[in-house]
C-alpha positions, 0 to 999 in steps of 0.5 A, spaced: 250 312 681 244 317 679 237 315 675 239 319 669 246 315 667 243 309 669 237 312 663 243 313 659 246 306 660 239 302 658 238 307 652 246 306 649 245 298 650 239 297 647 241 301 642 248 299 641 249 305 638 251 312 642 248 316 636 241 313 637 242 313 644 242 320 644 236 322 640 233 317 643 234 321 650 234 328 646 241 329 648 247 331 645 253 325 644 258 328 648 255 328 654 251 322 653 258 319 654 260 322 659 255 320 663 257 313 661 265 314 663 261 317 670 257 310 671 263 306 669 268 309 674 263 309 679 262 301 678 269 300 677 268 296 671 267 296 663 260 297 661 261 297 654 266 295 649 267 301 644 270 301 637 270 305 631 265 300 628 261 298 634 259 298 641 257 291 645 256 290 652 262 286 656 259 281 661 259 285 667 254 290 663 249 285 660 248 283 667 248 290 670 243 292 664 238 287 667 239 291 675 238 298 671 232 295 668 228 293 674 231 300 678 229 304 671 222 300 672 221 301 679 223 309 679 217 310 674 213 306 678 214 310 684 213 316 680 207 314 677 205 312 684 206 319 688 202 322 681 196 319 681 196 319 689 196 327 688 190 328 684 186 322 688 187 316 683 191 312 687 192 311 695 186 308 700 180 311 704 177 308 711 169 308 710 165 307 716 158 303 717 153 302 720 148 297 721 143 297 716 145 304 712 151 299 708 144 295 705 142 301 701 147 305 700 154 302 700 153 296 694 151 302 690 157 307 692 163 302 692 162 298 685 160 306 682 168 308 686 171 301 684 169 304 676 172 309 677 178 308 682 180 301 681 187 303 685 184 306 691 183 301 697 177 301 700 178 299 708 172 298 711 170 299 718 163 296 720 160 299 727 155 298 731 152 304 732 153 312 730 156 315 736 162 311 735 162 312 728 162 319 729 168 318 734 172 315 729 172 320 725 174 326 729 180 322 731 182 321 724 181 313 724 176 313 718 175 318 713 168 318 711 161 314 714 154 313 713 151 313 719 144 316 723 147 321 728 146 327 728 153 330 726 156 336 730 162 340 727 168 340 725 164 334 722 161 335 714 154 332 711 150 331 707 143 327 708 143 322 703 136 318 704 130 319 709 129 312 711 122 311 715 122 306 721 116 300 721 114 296 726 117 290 726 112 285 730 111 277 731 107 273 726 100 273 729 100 278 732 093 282 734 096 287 728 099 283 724 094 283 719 093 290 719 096 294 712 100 299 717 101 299 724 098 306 728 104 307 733 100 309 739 096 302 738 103 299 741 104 304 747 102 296 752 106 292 748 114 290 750 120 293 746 126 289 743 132 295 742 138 297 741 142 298 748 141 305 752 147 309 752 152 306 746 151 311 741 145 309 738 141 315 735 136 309 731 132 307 739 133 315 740 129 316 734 124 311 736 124 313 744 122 321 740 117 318 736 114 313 742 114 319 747 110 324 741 105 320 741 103 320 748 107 314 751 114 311 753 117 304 751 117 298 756 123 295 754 124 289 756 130 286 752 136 290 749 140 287 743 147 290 739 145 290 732 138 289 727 138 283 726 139 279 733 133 285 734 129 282 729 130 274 731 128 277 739 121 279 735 121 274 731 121 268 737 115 273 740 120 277 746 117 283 743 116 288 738 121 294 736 121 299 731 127 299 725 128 302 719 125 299 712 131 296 710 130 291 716 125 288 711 132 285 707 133 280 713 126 277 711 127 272 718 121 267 719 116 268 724 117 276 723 112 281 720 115 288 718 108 294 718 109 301 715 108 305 722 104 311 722 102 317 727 108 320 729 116 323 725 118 316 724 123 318 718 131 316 720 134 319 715 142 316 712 148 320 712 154 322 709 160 325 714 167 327 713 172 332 716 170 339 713 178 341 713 181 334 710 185 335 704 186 328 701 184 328 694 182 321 695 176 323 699 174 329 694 174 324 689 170 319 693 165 325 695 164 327 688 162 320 686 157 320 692 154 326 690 152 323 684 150 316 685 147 317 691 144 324 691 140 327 697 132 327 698 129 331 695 
């Protein structure tokens, strides 16, 4: 039994016409018969009832007409399916995240490919920090990320967004009143950061800052994501320094000052594996470079 008898039983049966049929299929009634001897020899059964006046389905056809219309509908779904995925219009993309980098950029990014994508799946994959995310994309576990770090080769890049880091410090505190905050005038002050040694490149950037200026962070709590960082300033454990999009938190007790004397910029990222093929991850880079484009 092939797809192309079955083509030719449906045609034949709904137009109770072997004439019809024919052109409809844009062949010659000979073998269009032919085809139906085929598949009714196949079956074991009559299909059809052929006079020199009409032609009817038997009982056995009209029930194998609704069988060969739903193979019929699921081959052509099948086709479609292997098309679109072949020019990235349809499969899925694994997108990793990072901490504050999905408020800025990931609702933007994800409605403009929703747009333009609807049978693209998007999965995805929050971590804590970075290094892991980076981790997941040499092994092949995502396909993209917005991440922080740093990216080595075999990796691709593209520097999406210089995202400055502000001081993040208790309501009432000495310099909270202050427009901005000096970096050097927190050098006695007691630190809330990321944990040491997990792939976070936010606290390397804010340990590199610190260390410019002229001093070391005491750090005297460690917290793994921004917002437990931010609830520890807000109950006075200590001061931190995040990036501007901490400021979305908006925590009571919390006060979020530019920070100043130092490169405090943490730029946001987008990488991929330079080498992977996938049409579904070109089209998702095309719409990033348009919607999100890098700094200028």
């Amino acid at each position: 039994m092939e797809l192309r008898q079955l083509r030719a039983f449906a045609a034949v049966a709904e137009e109770l016409h072997f004439g019809r049929a024919a052109a409809r299929l844009h062949m010659a009634q000979p073998p269009l018969s032919q085809q139906i001897k085929h598949l009714e020899s196949d079956l074991g059964v009559p299909l059809l009832e052929r006079t020199t006046r009409r032609v009817r389905l038997t009982n056995a056809g009209a029930v194998f007409l609704e069988h060969a219309r739903r193979v019929l509908a699921e081959a052509d779904r099948a086709r479609e399916s292997v098309l679109l995925t072949e020019v990235g219009e349809r499969g899925e993309i694994r997108i990793g995240l990072t901490g504050v980098t999905t408020w800025r950029l990931l609702p933007r990014m994800t409605r403009a490919y929703r747009a333009r994508y609807p049978l693209v799946r998007l999965e995805l994959h929050p971590t804590v920090f970075s290094g892991a995310q980076l981790g997941a994309l040499l092994d092949g576990a995502i396909d993209v990320g917005f991440l922080r770090a740093p990216v080595p080769p075999p990796l691709a890049s593209r520097v999406l967004l210089d995202e400055p880091l502000v001081a993040v410090l208790p309501e009432g505190h000495r310099l909270a009143n202050r427009p901005s905050v000096r970096l050097a005038d927190l050098a006695e002050e007691k630190f809330v950061c990321y944990p040491a040694g997990q792939g976070s490149s936010l606290r390397d950037i804010a340990m590199r800052a610190c260390t410019s200026v002229g001093f070391w962070p005491r750090v005297v709590q460690e917290a793994p994501d921004t917002y437990t960082v931010v609830a520890l300033v807000g109950a006075a454990v200590g001061v931190a320094l995040l990036p501007a999009s901490a400021e979305k938190l908006q925590l009571d007790g919390v006060v979020f000052r530019p920070a100043t004397g130092a490169d405090l910029q943490a730029p946001i990222t987008l990488a991929w594996r330079s080498a992977d093929p996938s049409p579904v991850l070109a089209g998702f880079l095309t719409v990033a470079a348009a919607i999100l484009p890098s700094p200028a």
